[in-house]
C-alpha positions as CSV (number, residue, x, y, z in Angstrom):
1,X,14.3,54.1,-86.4
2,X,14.2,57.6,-85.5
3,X,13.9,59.5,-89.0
4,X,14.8,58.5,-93.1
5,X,16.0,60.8,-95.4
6,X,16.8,60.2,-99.3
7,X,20.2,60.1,-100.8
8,X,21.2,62.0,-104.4
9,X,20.9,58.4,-106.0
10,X,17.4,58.1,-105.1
11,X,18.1,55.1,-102.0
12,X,16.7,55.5,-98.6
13,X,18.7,56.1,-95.7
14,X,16.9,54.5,-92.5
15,X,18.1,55.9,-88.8
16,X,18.4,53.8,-86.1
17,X,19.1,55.7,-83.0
18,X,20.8,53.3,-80.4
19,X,22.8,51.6,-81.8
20,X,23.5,54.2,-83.9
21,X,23.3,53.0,-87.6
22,X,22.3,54.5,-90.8
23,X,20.7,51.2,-92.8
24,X,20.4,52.3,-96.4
25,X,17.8,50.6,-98.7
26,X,17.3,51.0,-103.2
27,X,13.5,51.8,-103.8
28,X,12.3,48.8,-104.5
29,X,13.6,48.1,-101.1
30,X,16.6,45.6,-101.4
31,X,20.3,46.5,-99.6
32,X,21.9,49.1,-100.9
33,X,26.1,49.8,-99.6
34,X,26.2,49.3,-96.2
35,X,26.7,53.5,-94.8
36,X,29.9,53.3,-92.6
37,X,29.7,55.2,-89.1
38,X,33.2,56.2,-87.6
39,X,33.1,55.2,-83.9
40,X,33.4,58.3,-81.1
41,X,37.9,58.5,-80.7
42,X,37.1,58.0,-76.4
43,X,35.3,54.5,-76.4
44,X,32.0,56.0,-75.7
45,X,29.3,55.3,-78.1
46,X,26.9,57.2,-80.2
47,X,23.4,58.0,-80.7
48,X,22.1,59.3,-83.8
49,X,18.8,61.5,-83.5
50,X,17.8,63.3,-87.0
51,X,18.9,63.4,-90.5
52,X,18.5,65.7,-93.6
53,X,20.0,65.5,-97.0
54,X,19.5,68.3,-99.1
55,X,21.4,70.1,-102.0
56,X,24.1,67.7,-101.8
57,X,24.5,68.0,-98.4
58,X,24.0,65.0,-95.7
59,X,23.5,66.5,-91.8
60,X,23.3,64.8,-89.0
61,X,22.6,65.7,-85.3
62,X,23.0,63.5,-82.5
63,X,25.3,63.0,-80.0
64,X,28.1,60.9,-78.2
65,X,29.1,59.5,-74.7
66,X,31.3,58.8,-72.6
67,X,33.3,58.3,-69.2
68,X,35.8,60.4,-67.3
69,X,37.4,60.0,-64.1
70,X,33.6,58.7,-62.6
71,X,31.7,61.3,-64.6
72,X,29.9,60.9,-68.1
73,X,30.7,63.4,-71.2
74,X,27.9,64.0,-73.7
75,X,28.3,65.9,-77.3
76,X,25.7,66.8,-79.3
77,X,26.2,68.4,-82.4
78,X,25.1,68.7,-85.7
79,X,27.3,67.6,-88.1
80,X,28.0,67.3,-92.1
81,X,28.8,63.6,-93.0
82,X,31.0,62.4,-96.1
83,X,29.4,59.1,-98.0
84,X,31.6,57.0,-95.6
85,X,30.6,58.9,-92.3
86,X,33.7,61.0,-92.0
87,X,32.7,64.3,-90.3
88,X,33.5,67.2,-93.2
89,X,31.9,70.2,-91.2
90,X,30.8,70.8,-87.5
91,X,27.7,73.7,-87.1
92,X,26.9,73.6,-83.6
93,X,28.4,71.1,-80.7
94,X,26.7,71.5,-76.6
95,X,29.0,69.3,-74.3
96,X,28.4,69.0,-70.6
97,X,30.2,67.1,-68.3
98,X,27.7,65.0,-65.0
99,X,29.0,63.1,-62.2
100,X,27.9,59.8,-62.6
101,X,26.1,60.1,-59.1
102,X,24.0,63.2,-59.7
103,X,23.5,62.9,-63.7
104,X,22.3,66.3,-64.5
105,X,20.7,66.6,-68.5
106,X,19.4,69.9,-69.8
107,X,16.4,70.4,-71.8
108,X,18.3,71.5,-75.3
109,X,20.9,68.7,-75.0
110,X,18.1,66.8,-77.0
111,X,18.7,68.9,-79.4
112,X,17.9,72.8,-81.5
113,X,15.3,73.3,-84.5
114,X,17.8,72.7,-87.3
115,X,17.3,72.2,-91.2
116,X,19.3,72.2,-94.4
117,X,18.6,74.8,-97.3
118,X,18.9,74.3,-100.6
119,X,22.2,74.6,-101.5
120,X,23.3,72.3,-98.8
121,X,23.7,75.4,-96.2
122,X,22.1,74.8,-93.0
123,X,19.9,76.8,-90.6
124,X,19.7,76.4,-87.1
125,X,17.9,78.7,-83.8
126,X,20.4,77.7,-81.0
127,X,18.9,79.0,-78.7
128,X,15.8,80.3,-77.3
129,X,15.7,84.1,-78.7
130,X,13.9,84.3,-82.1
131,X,17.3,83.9,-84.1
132,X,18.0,81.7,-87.1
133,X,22.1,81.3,-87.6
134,X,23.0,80.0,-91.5
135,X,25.9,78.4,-92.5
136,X,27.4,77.2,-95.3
137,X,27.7,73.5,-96.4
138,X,31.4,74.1,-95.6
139,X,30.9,75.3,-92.2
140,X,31.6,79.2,-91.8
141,X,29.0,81.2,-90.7
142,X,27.1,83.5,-92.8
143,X,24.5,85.4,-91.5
144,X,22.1,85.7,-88.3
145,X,18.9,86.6,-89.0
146,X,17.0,87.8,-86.3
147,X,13.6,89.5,-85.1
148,X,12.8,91.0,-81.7
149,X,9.8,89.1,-79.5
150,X,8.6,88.8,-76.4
151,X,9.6,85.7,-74.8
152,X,6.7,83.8,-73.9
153,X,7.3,82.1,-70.4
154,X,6.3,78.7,-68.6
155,X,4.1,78.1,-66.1
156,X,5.2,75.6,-63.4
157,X,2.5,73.2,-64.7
158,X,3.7,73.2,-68.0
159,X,7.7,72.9,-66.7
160,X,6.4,69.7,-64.4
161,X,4.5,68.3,-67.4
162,X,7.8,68.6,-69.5
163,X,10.3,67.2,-66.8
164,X,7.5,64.0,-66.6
165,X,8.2,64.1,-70.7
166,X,11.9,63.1,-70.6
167,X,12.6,60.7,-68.7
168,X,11.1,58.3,-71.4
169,X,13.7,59.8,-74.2
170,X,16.5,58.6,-72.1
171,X,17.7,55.6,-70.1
172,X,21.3,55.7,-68.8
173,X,22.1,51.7,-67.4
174,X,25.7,50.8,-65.8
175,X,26.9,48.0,-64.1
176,X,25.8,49.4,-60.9
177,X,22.4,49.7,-62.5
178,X,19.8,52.2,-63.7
179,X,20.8,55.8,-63.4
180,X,17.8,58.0,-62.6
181,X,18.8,61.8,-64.4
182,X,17.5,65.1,-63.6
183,X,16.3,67.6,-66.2
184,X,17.4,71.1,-66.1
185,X,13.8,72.8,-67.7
186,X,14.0,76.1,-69.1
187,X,11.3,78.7,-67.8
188,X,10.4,79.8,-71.1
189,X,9.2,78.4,-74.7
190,X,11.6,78.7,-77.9
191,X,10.8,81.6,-79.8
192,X,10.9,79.3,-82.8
193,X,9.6,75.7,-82.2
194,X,9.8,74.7,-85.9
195,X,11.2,76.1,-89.4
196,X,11.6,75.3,-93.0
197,X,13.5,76.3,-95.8
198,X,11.5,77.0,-99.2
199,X,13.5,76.2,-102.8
200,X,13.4,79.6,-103.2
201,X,15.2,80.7,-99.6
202,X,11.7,81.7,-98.2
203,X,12.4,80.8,-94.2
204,X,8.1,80.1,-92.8
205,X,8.7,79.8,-89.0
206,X,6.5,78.4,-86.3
207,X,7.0,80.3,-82.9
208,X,5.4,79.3,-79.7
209,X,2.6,81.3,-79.4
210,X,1.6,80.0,-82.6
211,X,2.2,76.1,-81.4
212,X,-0.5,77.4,-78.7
């Protein structure tokens, strides 16, 4: 399992990353209905990272896979989900395409600092900058909030440390075997490493001199 999150009828939903499944439990810990998860429309498969229900929103992020003409498609996106897994509102999608041969993985395909508010909008720094985007539970975009910093860079012993950090978060296996990726490391630290969203709309931020 890779995170839980509560549902508005007080159950618990349990993430399991690979295979991707969303086991859903009653509080005193018996079965509750099965959560259905539509499967990716190319054959690949899917693998389920984070989840957050919040002001009657559930979000997902995670991402899918697949294979094209000897290369492998990933997706990862962050995602509103009905109560039978059917995708009601897309926030942010990264897709990158790798020859199988030379499988290439970037540092923020894992994933942004992402959270939902409290009326089921959601919050997200995309990038590195300092700069929160907020959307609606619906999906348009409705404000950027942003502040100006200076970006604090990596050394090269910290960007070797991090490449040695991967490799365990993935494994890629085909019937040829074990694919060994690379990992594209960014030079410099996000500006915001974590976030939350008070009841009241207060935004507290962690940046990365403050993680140091």
């Amino acid at each position: 399992p890779s995170t839980l999150f509560f549902d508005a009828a007080g159950n618990v939903g349990v993430v399991q990353t690979q295979p991707s499944r969303v086991v859903m439990l009653k509080p005193d810990g018996t079965p509750a209905p099965a959560f259905p998860l539509q499967s990716p429309e190319d054959g690949g498969f899917r693998m389920l990272q984070w989840a957050r229900y919040r002001g009657g929103s559930l979000v997902v992020q995670g991402g899918t896979f697949g294979h094209k003409e000897g290369s492998i498609v990933r997706t990862n996106a962050i995602v509103r989900l009905s109560d039978q897994g059917k995708e009601l509102a897309r926030y942010h999608a990264m897709t990158s395409t790798s020859n199988m041969a030379r499988l290439v993985i970037k540092e923020d395909e894992f994933g942004v600092p992402w959270t939902v508010g409290p009326q089921g909008d959601v919050y997200a720094a995309l990038d590195r900058s300092w700069k929160l985007s907020v959307w609606s539970s619906a999906g348009t975009l409705q404000r950027v909030v942003e502040l100006e910093t200076q970006p604090l860079m990596r050394t090269a012993a910290e960007i070797e440390k991090r490449k040695k950090e991967l490799p365990s978060r993935i494994q890629i296996r085909t019937g040829a075997g074990r694919i060994e990726p690379e990992f594209d490391i960014s030079d410099r630290e996000r500006d915001i490493r974590w976030f939350a969203v008070a009841d009241d709309g207060t935004i507290w931020v962690l940046g990365s001199r403050g993680v140091r």
